[in-house]
GUDRENKOL-675579 format. One record per residue (C-alpha): residue number from 1; residue in one letter; chain; x, y, z. Coordinates in pm, whole numbers, plus 50000, padded with zeros to 5 digits. Layout:
(site NUM, A, A, (X, Y, Z))
...
***
This chain:
(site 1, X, A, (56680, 54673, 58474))
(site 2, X, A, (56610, 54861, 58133))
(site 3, X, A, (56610, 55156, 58280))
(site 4, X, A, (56935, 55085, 58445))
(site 5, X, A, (57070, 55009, 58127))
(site 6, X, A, (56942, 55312, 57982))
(site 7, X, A, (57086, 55517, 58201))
(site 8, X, A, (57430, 55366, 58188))
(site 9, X, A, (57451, 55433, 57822))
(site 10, X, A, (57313, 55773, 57812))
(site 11, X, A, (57568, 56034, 57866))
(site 12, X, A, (57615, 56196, 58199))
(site 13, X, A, (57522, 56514, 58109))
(site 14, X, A, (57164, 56422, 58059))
(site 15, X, A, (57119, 56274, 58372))
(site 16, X, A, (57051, 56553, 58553))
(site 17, X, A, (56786, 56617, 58331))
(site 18, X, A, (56618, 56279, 58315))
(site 19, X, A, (56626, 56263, 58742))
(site 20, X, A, (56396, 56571, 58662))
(site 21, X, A, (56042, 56571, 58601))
(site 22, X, A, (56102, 56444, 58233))
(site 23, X, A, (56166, 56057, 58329))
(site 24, X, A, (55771, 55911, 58325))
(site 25, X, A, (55806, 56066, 57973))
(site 26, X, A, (56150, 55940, 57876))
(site 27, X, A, (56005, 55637, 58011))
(site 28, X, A, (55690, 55668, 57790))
(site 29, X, A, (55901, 55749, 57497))
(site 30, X, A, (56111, 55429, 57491))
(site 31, X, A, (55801, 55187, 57544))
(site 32, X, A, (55672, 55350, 57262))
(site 33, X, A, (55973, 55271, 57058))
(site 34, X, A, (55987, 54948, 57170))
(site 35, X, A, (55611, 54889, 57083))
(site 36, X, A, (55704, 55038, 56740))
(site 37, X, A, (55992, 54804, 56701))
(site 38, X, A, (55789, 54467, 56829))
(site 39, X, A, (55472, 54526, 56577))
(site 40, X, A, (55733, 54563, 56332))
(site 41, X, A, (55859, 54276, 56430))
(site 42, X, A, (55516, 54063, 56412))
(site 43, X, A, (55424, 54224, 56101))
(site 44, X, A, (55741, 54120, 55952))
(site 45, X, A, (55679, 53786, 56040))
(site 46, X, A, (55270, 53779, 55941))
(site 47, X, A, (55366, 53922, 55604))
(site 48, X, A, (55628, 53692, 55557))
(site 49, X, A, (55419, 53385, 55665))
(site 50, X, A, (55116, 53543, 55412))
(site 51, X, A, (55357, 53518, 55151))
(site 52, X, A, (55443, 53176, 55224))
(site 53, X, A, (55105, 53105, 55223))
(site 54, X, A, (55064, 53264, 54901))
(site 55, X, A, (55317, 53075, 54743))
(site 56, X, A, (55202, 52764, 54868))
(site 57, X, A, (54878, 52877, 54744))
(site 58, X, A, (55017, 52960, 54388))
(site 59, X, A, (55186, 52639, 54359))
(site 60, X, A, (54864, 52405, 54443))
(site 61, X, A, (54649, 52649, 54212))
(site 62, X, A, (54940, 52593, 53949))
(site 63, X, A, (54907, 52190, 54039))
(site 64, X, A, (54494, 52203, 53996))
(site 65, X, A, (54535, 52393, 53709))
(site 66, X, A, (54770, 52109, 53571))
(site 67, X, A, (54482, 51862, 53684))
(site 68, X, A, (54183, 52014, 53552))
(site 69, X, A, (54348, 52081, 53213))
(site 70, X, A, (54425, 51680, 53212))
(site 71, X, A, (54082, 51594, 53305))
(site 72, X, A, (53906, 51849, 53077))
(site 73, X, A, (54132, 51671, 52770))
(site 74, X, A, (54034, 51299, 52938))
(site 75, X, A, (53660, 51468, 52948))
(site 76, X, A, (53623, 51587, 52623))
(site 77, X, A, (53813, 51270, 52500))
(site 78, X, A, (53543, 51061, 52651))
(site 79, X, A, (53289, 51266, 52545))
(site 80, X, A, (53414, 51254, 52175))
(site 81, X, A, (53421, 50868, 52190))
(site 82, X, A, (53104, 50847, 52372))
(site 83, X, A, (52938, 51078, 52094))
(site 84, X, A, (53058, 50816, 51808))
(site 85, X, A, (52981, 50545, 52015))
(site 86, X, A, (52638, 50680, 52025))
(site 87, X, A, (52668, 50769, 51631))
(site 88, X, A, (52754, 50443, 51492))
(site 89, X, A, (52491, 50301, 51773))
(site 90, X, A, (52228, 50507, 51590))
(site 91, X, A, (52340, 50425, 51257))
(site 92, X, A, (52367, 50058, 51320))
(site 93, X, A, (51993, 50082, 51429))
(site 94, X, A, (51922, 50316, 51143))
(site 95, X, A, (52018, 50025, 50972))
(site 96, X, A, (51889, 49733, 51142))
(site 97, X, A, (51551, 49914, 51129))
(site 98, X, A, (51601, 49957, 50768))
(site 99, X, A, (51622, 49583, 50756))
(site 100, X, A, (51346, 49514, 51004))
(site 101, X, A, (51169, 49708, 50740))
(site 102, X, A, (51278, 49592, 50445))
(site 103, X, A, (51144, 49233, 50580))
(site 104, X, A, (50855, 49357, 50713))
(site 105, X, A, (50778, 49454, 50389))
(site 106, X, A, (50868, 49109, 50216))
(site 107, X, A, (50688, 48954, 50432))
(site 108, X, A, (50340, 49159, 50397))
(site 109, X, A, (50361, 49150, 50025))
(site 110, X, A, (50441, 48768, 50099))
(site 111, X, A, (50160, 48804, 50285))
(site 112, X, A, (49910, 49019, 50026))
(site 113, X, A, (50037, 48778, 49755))
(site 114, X, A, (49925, 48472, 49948))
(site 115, X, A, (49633, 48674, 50039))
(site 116, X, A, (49555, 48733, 49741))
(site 117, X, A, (49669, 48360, 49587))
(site 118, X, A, (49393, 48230, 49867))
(site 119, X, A, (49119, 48439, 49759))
(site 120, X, A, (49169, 48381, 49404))
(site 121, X, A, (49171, 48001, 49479))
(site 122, X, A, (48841, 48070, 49683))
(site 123, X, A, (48648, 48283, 49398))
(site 124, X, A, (48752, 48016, 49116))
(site 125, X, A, (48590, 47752, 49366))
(site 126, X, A, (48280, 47903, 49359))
(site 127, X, A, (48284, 47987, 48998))
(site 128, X, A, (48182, 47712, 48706))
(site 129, X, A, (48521, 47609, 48517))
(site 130, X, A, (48285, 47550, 48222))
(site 131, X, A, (48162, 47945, 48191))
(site 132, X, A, (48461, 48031, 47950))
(site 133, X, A, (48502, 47734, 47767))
(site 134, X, A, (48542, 47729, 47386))
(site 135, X, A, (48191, 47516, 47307))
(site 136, X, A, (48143, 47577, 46955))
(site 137, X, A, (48267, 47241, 46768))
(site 138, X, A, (48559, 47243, 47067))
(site 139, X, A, (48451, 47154, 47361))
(site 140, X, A, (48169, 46911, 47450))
(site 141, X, A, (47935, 46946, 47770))
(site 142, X, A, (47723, 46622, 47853))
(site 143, X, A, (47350, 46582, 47914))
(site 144, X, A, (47353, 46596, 48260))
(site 145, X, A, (47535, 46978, 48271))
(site 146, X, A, (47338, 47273, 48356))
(site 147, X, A, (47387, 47557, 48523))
(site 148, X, A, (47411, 47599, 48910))
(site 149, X, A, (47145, 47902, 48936))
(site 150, X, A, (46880, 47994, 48663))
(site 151, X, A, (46633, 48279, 48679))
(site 152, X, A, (46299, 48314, 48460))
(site 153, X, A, (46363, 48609, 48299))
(site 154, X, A, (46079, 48868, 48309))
(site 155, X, A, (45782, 48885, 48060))
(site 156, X, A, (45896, 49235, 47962))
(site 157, X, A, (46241, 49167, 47845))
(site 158, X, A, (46099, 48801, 47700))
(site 159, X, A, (45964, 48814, 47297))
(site 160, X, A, (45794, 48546, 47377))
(site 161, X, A, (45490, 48542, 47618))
(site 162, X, A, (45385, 48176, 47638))
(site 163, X, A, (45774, 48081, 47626))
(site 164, X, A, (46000, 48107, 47961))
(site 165, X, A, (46308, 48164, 47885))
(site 166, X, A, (46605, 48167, 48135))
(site 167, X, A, (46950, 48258, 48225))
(site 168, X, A, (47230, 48264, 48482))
(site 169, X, A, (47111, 48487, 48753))
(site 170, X, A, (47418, 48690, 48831))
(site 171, X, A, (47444, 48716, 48459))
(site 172, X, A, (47040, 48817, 48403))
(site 173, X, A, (47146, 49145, 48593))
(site 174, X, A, (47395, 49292, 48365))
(site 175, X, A, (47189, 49183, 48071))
(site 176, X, A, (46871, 49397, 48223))
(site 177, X, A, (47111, 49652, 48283))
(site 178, X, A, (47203, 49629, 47912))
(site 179, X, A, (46873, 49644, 47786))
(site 180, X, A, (46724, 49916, 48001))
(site 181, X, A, (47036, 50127, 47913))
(site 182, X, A, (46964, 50060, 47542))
(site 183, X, A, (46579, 50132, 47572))
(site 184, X, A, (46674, 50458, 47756))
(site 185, X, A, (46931, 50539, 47467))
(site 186, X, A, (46577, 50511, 47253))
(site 187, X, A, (46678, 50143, 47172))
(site 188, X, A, (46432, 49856, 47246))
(site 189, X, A, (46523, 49486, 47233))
(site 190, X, A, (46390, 49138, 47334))
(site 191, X, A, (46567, 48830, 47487))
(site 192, X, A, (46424, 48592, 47155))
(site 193, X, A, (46657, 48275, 47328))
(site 194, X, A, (46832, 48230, 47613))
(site 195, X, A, (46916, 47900, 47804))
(site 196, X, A, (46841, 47573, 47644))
(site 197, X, A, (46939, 47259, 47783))
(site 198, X, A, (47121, 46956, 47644))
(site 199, X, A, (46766, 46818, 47529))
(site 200, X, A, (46592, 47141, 47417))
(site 201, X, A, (46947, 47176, 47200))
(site 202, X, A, (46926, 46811, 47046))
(site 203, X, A, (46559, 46843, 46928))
(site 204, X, A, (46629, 47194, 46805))
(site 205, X, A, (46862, 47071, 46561))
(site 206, X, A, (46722, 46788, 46476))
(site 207, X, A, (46369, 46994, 46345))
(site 208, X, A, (46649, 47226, 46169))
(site 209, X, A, (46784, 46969, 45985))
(site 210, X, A, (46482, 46834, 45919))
(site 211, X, A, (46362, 47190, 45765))
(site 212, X, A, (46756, 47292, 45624))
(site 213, X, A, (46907, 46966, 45544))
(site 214, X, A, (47179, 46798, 45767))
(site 215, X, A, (47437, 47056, 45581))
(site 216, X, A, (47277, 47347, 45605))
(site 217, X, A, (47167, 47302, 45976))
(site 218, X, A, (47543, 47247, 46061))
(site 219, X, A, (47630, 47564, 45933))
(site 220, X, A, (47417, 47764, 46186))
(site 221, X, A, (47365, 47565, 46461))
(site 222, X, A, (47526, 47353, 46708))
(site 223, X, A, (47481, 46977, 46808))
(site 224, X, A, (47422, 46926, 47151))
(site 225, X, A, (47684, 46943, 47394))
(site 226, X, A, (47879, 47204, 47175))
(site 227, X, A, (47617, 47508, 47201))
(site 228, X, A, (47675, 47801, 47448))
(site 229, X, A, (47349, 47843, 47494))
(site 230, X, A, (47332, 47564, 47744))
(site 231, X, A, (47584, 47773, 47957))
(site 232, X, A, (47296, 48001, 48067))
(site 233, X, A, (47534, 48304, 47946))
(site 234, X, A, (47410, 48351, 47579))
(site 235, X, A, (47089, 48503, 47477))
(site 236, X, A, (46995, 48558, 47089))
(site 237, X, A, (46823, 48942, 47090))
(site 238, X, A, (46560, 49045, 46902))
(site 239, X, A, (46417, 49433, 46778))
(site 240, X, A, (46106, 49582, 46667))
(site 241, X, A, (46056, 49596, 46315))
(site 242, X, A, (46189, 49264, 46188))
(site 243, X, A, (45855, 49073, 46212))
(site 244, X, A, (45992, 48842, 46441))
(site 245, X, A, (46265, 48713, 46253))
(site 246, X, A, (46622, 48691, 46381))
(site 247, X, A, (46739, 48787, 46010))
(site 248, X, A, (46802, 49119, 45920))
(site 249, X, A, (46928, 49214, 46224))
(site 250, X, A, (47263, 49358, 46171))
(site 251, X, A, (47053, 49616, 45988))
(site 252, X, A, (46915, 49744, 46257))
(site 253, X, A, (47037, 50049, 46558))
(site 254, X, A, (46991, 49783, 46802))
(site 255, X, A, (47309, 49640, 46630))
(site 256, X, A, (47529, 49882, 46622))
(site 257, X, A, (47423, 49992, 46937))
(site 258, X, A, (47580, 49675, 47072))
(site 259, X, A, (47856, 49660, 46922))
(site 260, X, A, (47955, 49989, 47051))
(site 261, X, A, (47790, 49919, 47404))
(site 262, X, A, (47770, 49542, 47483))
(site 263, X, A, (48141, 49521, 47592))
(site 264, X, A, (48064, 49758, 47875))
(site 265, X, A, (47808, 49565, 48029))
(site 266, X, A, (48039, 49176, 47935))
(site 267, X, A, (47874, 49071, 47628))
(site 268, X, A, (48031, 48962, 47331))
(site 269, X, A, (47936, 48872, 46983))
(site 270, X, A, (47985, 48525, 46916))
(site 271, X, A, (47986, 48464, 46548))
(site 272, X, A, (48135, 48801, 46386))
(site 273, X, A, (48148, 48785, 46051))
(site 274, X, A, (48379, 48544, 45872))
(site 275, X, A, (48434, 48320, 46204))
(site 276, X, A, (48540, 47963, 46146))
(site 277, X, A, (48228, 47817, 46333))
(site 278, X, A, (47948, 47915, 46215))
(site 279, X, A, (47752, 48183, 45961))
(site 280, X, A, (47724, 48483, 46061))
(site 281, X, A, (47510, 48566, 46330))
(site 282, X, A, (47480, 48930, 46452))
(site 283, X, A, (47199, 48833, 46760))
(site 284, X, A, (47400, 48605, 46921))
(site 285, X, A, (47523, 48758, 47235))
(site 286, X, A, (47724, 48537, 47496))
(site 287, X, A, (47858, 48719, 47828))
(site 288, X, A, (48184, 48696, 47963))
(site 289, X, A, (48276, 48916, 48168))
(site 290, X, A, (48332, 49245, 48164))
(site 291, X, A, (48705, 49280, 48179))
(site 292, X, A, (48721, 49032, 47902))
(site 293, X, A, (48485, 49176, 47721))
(site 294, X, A, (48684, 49489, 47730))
(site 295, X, A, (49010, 49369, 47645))
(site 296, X, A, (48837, 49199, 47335))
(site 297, X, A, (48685, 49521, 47258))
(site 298, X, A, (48987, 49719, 47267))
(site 299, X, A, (49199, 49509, 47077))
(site 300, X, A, (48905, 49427, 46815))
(site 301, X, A, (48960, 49090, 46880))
(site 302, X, A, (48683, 48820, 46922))
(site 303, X, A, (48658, 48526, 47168))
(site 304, X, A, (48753, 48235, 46968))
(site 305, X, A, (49075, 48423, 46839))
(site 306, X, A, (49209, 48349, 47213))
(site 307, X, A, (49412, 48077, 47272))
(site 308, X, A, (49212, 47891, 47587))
(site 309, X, A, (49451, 47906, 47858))
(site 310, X, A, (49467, 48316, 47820))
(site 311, X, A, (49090, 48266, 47829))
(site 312, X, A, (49072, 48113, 48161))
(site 313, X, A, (49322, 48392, 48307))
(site 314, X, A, (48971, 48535, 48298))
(site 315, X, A, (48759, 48315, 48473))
(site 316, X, A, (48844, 48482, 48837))
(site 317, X, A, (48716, 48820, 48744))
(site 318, X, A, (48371, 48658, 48560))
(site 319, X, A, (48092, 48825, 48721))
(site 320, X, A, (48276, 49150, 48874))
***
């Protein structure tokens, strides 16, 4: 029917020709141009449906664009408020273990300071109330007191060899210490008295005023009840060379050794010089402890120029 077509619109001429040997090529010819024609056809229509598809594609890669950038803003939005969430969090428990802390801390040093209030009460229970009290013409002990703990102190360190002398036994080793420290500085001296009880004291004075007078015996030695020397803490020391007389004394090294050294080991001097108990008396050593003896030292004070209750600040620290 094409080909019928063909030849109606082809002019005459040229039909002698194509009813020739040329018509399978004629024929050829036209298929080919209609081939040509058709795939330009479909291509037309496959590149216009590709750019369809590209603009469809454009417009949902503009539209996810438009998305991402609004969730990227809500993102970093929420990550922003999550970071100072997390911030103040952090402080907050900065804080709150600051506080923790801080009360932690109250309460241990609540805790050290009751600590240390209990074993305070603990070493005063265990320690004689009496050790630091102001005996001379103050306070009074009765016949029945003596100390909790005596030991005989050695021949060695005694003047005396048929007397036994003793004292406190936690006190009897810093006095040995004291005297072995004093021998090795080329120093010797002898424990003349130590403890005397409220019955050794009473006959003591009474052959003194016996010897002195009742006036005179006052002046240097106690009644009983009032003399340290029943405390088991005072000892009267003696040196070579003073033909075993307490007088004379202050004359000697042994002396000023002690009054340079005594403090160390917590051993006072009594009776300085121009005291207001008795005369002075330069043997009479009483111990009481070493940190008081060292504040007295240091501030060249004496015992009895203490008021009592600054005294017995002193009485937990006696025998360290």
């Amino acid at each position: 029917m094409i080909m019928n077509v063909f030849y109606k619109k082809i002019p005459k001429v040229m039909i002698p020709f194509l009813k020739s040997g040329h018509r399978a090529m004629i024929i050829a010819f036209v298929l080919i141009v209609l081939a040509l024609i058709a795939g330009a056809w479909y291509t037309g229509n496959q590149f216009s449906a590709i750019s369809d598809d590209v603009g469809d594609l454009s417009q949902r890669l503009t539209v996810l664009e438009i998305i991402l950038a609004s969730t990227t803003a809500d993102l970093k939005e929420n990550i922003t408020r999550t970071r100072d969430s997390l911030s103040d969090a952090l402080n907050q428990e900065k804080q709150n273990s600051a506080t923790i802390a801080q009360r932690l801390g109250n309460y241990q040093q609540q805790v050290s300071t009751v600590s240390g209030t209990v074993e305070t009460l603990q070493k005063l229970s265990k320690t004689d109330p009496q050790l630091l009290q102001k005996y001379s013409k103050v306070f009074f002990l009765n016949e029945y007191y003596a100390p909790a703990r005596l030991v005989e102190i050695p021949t060695d360190y005694s003047y005396s060899d048929s007397k036994t002398l003793k004292l406190q036994t936690d006190i009897w080793l810093h006095l040995k210490q004291m005297l072995d420290d004093a021998k090795d500085a080329g120093i010797t001296m002898y424990v003349f008295s130590a403890y005397r009880s409220f019955n050794e004291q009473s006959t003591l004075k009474k052959d003194y005023e016996i010897i002195y007078g009742a006036g005179s015996a006052n002046s240097f030695s106690a009644d009983q009840g009032y003399s340290e020397h029943q405390l088991g803490t005072t000892v009267d020391l003696i040196t070579t060379g003073l033909g075993g007389i307490l007088d004379g004394f202050d004359k000697t090294k042994a002396y000023t050794w002690l009054l340079s050294n005594a403090y160390q080991y917590g051993f006072v001097i009594s009776y300085p010089k121009d005291n207001a108990f008795y005369v002075f008396e330069p043997w009479h050593w009483r111990f009481v402890g070493v940190k008081l003896a060292t504040d007295l030292h240091n501030q060249n004070k004496i015992f009895y120029d203490l008021d009592q209750r600054k005294i017995d600040e002193y009485l937990v620290n006696f025998f360290e």
